[in-house]
N, C-alpha and C positions, 0 to 999 in steps of 0.2 A: 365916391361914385361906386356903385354896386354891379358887377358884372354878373350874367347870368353864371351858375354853376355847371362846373365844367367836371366832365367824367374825370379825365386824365389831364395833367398840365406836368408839363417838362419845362424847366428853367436852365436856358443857354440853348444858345441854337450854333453851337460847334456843333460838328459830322456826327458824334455820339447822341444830340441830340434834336439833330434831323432826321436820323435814321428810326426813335424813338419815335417820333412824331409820326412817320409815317406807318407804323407799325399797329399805334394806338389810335392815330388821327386826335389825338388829344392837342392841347394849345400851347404852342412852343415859345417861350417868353425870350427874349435876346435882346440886350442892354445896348447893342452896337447898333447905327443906322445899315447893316449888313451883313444875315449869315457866315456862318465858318470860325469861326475864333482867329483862334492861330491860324489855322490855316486858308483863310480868308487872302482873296487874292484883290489886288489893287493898280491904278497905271499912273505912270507920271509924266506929262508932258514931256516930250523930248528938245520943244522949241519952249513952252512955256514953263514949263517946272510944276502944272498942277498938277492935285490930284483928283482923279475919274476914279467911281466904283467900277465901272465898265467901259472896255473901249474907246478909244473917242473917234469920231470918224474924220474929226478937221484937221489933227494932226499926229505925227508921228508919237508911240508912246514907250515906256519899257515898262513890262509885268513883273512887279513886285510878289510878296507875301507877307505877310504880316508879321508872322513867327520865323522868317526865313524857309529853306527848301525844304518841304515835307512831302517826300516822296513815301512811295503807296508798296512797303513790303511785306511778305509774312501773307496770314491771311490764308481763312478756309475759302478755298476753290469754290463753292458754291456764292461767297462774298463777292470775292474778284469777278467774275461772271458776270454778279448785278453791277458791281462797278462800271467794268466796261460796258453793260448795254446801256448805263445812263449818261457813258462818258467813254469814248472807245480809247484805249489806253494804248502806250507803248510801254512795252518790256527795254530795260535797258543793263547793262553787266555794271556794277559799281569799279569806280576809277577814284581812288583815294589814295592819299598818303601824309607820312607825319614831314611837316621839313625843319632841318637843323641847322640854323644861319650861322654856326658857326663852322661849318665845313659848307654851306651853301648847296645842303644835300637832301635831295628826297627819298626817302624811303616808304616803298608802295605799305598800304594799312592792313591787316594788323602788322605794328613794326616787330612783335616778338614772331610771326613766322617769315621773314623775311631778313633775316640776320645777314643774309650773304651783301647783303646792300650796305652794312656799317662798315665801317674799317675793319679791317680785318682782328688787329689786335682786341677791338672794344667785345667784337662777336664772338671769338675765341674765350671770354669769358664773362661774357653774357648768358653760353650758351653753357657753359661749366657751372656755373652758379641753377642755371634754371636745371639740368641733369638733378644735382644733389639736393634737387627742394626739398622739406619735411612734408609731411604729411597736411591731416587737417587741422584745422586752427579750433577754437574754443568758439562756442554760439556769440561771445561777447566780443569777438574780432571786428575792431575798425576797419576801414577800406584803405588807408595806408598800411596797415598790418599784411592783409589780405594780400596786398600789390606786390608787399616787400616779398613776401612766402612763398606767390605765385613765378615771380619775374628777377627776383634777384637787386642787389643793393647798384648794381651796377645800370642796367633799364630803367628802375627806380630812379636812378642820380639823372638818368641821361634825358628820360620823356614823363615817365608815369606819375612819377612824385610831382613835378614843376607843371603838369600839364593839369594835372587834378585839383592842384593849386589858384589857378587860374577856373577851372571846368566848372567846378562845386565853391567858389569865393572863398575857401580855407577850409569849408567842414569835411574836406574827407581824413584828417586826421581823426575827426569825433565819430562821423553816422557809419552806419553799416557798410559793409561792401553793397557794389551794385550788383542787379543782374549779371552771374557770371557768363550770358552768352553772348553781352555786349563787348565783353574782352575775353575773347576765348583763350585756355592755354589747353594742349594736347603736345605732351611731349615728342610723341613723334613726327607731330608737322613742323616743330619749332626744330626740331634733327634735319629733317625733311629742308626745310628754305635755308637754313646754316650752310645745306650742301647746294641752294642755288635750285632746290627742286619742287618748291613753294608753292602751295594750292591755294584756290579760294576757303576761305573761312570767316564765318561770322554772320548775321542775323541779315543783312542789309547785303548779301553778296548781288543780289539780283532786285530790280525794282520797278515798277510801273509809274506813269505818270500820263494824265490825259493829254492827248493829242492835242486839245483845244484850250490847256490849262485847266489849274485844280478849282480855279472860278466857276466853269464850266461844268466840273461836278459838284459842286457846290448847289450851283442853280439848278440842278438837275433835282438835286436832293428835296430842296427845298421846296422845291413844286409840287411835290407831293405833300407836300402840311399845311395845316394851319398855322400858319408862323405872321407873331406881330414882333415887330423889331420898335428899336428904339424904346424898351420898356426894362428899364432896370427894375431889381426885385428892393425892397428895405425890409421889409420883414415877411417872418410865415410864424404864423398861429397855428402850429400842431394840434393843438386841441381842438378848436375850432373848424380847422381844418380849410383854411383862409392863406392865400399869398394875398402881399401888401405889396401896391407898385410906386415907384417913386411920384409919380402924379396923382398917387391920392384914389388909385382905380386898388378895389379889392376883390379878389375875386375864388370865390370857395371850390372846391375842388373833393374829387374823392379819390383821387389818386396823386399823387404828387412825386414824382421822377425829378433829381439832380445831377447836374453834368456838371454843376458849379463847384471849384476847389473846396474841396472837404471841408476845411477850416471853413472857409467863408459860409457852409451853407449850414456846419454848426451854428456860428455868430447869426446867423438871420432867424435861427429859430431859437436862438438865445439856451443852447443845449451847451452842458459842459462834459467832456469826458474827466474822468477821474486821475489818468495819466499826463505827463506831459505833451504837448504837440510836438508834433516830428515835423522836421527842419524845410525847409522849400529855398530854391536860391530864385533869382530873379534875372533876366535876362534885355539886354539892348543889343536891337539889332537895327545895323545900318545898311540900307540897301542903295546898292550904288550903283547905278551905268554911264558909261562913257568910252574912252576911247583906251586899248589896250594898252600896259608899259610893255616895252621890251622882254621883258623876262615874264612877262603872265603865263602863268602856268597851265597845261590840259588838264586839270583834275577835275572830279565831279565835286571836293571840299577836301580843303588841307588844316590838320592838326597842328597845332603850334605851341611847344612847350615853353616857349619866353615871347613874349613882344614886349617893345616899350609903351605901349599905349594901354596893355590886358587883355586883349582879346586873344581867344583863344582857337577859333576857327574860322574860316574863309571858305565860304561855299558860291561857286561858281553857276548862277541859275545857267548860263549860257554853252556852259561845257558840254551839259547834260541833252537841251534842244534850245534849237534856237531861236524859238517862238514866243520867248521871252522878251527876245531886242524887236526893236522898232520896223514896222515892215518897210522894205525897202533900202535899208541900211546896215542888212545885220552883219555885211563883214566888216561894216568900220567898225561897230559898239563891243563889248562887254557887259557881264551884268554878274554884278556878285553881291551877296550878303556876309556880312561881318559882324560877328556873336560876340559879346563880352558880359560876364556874371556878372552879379552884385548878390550880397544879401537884402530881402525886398525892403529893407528900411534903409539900404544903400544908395538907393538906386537915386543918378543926379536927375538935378533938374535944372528949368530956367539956364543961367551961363554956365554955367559948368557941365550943365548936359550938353548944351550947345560947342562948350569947348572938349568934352571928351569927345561927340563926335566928331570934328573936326581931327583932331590929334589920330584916331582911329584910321581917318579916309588917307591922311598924311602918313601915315604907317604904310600902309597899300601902296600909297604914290612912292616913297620911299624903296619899297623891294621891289618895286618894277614893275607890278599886277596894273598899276592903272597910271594912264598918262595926264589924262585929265578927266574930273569928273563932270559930267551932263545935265546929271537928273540924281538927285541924293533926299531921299526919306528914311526916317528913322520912325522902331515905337518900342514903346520900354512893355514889358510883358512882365507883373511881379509875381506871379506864380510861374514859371517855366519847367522848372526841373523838382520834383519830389523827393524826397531822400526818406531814410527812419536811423531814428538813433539805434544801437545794438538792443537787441532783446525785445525792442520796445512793444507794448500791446497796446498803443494810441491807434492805431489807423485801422485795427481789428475792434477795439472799443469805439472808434466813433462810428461807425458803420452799425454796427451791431444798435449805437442808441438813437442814431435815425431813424434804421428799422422799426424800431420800438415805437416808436414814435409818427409811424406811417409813411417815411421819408425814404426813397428807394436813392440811395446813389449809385452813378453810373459814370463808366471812361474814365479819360488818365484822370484827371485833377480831383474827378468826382470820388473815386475810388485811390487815388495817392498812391498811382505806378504807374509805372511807363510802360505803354504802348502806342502800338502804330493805327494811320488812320485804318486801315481793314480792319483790325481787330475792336478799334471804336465804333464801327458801322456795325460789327456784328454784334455787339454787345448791345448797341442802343436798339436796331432790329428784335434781339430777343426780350428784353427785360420790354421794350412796348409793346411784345405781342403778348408777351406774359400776365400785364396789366390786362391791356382790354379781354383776353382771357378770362384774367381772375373778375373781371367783369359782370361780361356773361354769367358765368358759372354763379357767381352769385346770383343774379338775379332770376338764373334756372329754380337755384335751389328753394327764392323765394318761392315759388309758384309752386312749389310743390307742396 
């Protein structure tokens, strides 16, 4: 089936490519029966256990996400702005911490500026060790290198090493360091919290979230496009200049924008880069609400350097607001999301998926977070988290031979780095105004 030709077409309709959409008004292709990707919001009966894309009005529900909590920080002021007139937001201060089950201790996040909270002995040379750090590392420094350099053998043994272990499925031995402002070190704040006198620090210190949930800006976004859902992509003909839909619908294009993980949207135009592909882990997240344990914690997400089940973090939708729990009931319930990596050829399935999430919620139930569970949905995400091996020029070469090739990518997955959803609004906003631009502009010059 032949579809008419389309100026601009953007393939995924996550937030980088809604906001792309609406910039170009070009045709937003999305594989899900529902905008947002990850960040796509969802309810689960609180009496029945089903799932609703939207609200339900018969019975009580809890609001999930898809990807777990993605809160709205960072972000150019004129972004946030549009955010909130499509979604009026709240500002809220980040409340985090790492906890250590075997003193049964929490220590507010980041743990290296907050030293006065360990035992005194551990921080007394933690803080010795992080003083006499060397300098810089070689371009070829792994991210356990990195850790060890930054943080000392002793923080190392205690969270970073065993946490990143878990965080990244084993590859932070091999790939790059991350983004150093996601783990900041500044030795005199880390002096600073040693004496008890510990500031905010870190990229996510402060954060938004819509009053009405990120569903609500989701639908906001979307309203402004042309968005057909349910239409997975199978291939594109660069040459040609054609996206192929899994239904056999083809449809030519003279612009073509991607928001779809790098790798994937090489393989659909069957484009190979010359270097290696750089690494990506895979993520399951289990969303859970029900009735608090005894020891459930106030945090907005707590880091966790061992569990017996692998997961590694626990994020509390309900700490944050409480427009998450069921109306009518939200001082009985709870609602948290529970992260565990895999490498994406790892990731279970069938019984074993079924039995690690269990083992998972049983973990929770176990430290005292949750008494019993309500309402429990799970979704495995095999792109979550991007990484790059050392040195490496794959994700600068695949970029470079889409372009080539007419193929603009854009956002986290598209462009293989982390960022947040403001920064993906603002990028899919320019790269589609830039198109239907380069649009115009062309068809000026024709006439002339």
């Amino acid at each position: 089936m032949l579809h008419g030709k389309e100026e601009t077409v953007i393939l995924g309709g996550g937030v980088t490519g809604l906001a792309a959409g609406i910039a170009s008004q070009g045709l937003v292709l999305e594989a899900e029966e529902t905008p947002g990707g990850i960040c796509a919001s969802y309810y689960v009966g609180a009496r029945s256990g089903k799932i609703y894309l939207q609200t339900p009005g018969h019975e009580p529900a809890f609001r999930f996400e898809r990807g777990g909590g993605h809160w709205i920080f960072g972000g150019d002021p004129a972004v946030l702005h549009l955010i909130s007139q499509v979604s009026p937001c709240q500002r809220y201060t980040r409340n985090s911490a790492v906890y250590f089950p075997q003193w049964d201790l929490y220590v507010p996040f980041p743990l290296q500026n907050h030293l006065a909270f360990l035992p005194k002995e551990v921080a007394t040379k933690a803080l010795a060790e992080m003083v006499a750090r060397t300098g810089q590392l070689a371009e070829n420094t792994t991210m356990d290198q990195w850790l060890a350099s930054s943080f000392g053998p002793t923080l190392c043994e205690l969270f970073f090493f065993p946490f990143h272990e878990l965080y990244t499925a084993g590859l932070y031995r091999a790939i790059a360091p991350q983004d150093p402002y996601k783990t900041p070190f500044q030795i005199t704040s880390v002096i600073r919290g040693a004496l008890g006198l510990h500031q905010p620090m870190g990229y996510n210190q402060t954060f938004l979230y819509p009053e009405k949930g990120l569903d609500h800006l989701v639908r906001g976004l979307a309203s402004g496009c042309r968005l057909r859902l349910s239409s997975p992509v199978s291939a594109i003909d660069a040459w040609e200049k054609t996206v192929f839909l899994e239904d056999g619908t083809a449809i030519p294009y003279q612009h073509l924008i991607s928001t779809l993980p790098l790798d994937k949207t090489l393989a659909l135009a069957r484009l190979t880069p010359a270097s290696r592909p750089d690494p990506a882990t895979a993520v399951l997240v289990v969303n859970v609400g029900g009735v608090p344990g005894k020891h459930c914690p106030p945090y907005h997400w707590v880091y966790f350097p061992h569990s017996h089940s692998g997961f590694h973090r626990i994020g509390f939708y309900s700490n944050v607001v409480s427009h998450f729990l069921p109306e009518g009931n939200r001082k009985k319930f709870v609602s948290m999301y529970i992260e565990r990596s895999f490498l994406p050829g790892d990731l279970p399935q069938g019984e074993t998926l079924a039995a690690t999430v269990q083992a998972v919620i049983q973990e929770a139930t176990d430290l005292g977070f949750l008494k019993e569970p309500v309402a429990i949905h799970w979704n495995t995400i095999s792109t979550a988290y991007t990484w790059r091996w050392p040195r490496s020029p794959w994700q600068q070469e695949a970029q470079n031979l889409l372009l080539e090739n007419g193929i603009i990518p854009a956002g986290r997955f598209g462009r293989w780095t982390f960022q947040g959803i403001a920064e993906s609004i603002s990028q899919g906003l320019f790269i589609g105004a830039l198109s239907a631009g380069l649009d115009r502009l062309l068809k000026n010059n024709r006439q002339l």
